[in-house]
C-alpha positions in Angstrom: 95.5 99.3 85.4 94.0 102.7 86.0 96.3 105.5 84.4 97.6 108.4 87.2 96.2 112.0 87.1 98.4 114.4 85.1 99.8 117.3 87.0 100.0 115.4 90.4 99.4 111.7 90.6 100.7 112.3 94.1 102.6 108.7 94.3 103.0 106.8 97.7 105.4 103.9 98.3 105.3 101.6 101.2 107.6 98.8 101.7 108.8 96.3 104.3 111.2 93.0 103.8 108.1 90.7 102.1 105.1 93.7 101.2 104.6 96.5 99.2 101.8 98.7 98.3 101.9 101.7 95.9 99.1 104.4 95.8 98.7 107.1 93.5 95.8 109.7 92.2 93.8 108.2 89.2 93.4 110.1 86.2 89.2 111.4 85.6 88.4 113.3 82.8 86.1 115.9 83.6 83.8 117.0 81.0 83.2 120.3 81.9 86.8 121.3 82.1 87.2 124.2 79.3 91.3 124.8 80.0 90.7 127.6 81.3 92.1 127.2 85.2 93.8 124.2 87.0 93.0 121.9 90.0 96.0 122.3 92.6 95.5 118.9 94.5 97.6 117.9 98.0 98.1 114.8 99.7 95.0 116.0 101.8 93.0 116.7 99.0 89.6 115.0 99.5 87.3 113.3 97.7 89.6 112.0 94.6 90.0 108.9 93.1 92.8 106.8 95.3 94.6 103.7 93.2 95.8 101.6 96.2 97.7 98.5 94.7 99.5 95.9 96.9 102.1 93.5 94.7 102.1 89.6 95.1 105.1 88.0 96.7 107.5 91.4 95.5 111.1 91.0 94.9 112.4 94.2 94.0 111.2 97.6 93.4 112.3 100.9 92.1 111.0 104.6 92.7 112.4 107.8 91.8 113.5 108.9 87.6 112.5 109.5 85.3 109.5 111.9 85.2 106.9 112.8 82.8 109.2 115.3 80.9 112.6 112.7 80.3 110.2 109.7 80.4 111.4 109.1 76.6 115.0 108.6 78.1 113.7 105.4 79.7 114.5 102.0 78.3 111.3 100.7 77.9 109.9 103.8 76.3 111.5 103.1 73.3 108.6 99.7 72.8 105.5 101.5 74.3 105.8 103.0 77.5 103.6 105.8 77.3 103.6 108.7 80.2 101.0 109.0 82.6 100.4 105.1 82.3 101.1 101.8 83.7 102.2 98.6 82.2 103.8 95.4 82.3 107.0 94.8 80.6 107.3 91.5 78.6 111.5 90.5 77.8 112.5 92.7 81.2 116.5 93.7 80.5 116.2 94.3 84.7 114.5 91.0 85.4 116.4 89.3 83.5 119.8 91.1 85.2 118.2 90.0 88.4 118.0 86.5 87.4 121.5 86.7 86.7 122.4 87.6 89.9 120.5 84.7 91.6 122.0 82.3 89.7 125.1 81.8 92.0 122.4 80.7 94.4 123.6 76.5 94.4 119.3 75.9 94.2 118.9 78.8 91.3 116.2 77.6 88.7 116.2 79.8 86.1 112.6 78.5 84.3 111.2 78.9 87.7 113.0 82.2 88.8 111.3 83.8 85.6 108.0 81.9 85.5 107.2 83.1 89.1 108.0 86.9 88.0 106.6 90.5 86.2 107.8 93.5 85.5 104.8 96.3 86.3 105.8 100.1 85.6 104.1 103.1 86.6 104.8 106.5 85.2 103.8 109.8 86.9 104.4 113.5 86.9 107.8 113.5 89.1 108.6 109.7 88.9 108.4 106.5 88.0 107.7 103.3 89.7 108.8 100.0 89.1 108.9 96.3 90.6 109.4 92.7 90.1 106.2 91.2 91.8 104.2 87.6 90.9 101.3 89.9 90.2 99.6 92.2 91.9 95.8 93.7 93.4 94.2 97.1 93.1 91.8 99.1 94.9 89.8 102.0 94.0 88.9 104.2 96.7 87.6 107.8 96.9 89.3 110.2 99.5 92.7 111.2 99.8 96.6 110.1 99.0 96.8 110.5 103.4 93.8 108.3 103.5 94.8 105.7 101.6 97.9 105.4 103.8 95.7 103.5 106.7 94.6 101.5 104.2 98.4 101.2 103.3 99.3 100.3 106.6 96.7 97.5 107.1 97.6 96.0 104.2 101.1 95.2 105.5 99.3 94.4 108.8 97.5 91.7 106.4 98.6 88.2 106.2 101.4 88.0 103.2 100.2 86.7 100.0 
């Protein structure tokens, strides 16, 4: 899973009852940078490196706290979550909490509730992002964050997977 850019990963959420995409600005090392100025990048900025990743049958998602500079206050951080990265989390407190909760349903299977579900994190400059999905795809695209929201529109317009 491509790490986001450092600075502004520029994150995008879209969401309806059974989809949900997430795009963000990759992270590219640039060789000839000396640290001597900085790249101000905006949602029209062209010509970047777009992540465009729509989740698998998603369940439940999360956007918003923490950012890069209280992302040590997160749960998870504490076992490897690293800023500026993305990863699963194995032994989900949250998925498991959700599980909990579903299991009033009279039809609840808990083996098959947790077998059919992950627990994917993304950490950026001002957020985090978070879902319960049965996996997910990614596309890497060049352009811009407002380019890649066509491309996040037809994916809802796709059939459901």
């Amino acid at each position: 899973m491509p790490a986001s850019r450092r600075g502004s990963s520029a994150a995008f959420v879209l969401a309806d009852d059974y989809n949900l995409v997430l795009a963000y600005l990759v992270s590219e090392p640039d060789p000839s940078w000396d640290g001597s100025y900085v790249t101000v990048v905006a949602p029209q900025s062209e010509e970047l490196l777009v992540a465009v990743v729509r989740f698998r049958r998603p369940y439940a998602h999360m956007f918003g706290p923490p950012n890069d500079e209280v992302h040590h206050g997160h749960p998870p951080a504490g076992r490897g979550l690293a800023a500026y990265s993305a990863s699963e989390i194995h032994h989900s407190s949250w998925l498991r909490q959700l599980e909990r909760m579903n299991s009033v349903h009279p039809n609840h299977d808990r083996t098959r509730f947790m077998a059919a579900r992950r627990h994917f994190v993304w950490t950026f400059h001002d957020s985090t992002f978070e879902c319960i999905a049965e996996g997910f795809d990614l596309e890497l695209r060049r352009g811009s964050i407002r380019s890649a929201m066509a491309r996040m529109i037809e994916m809802l317009d796709d059939e459901a997977v």
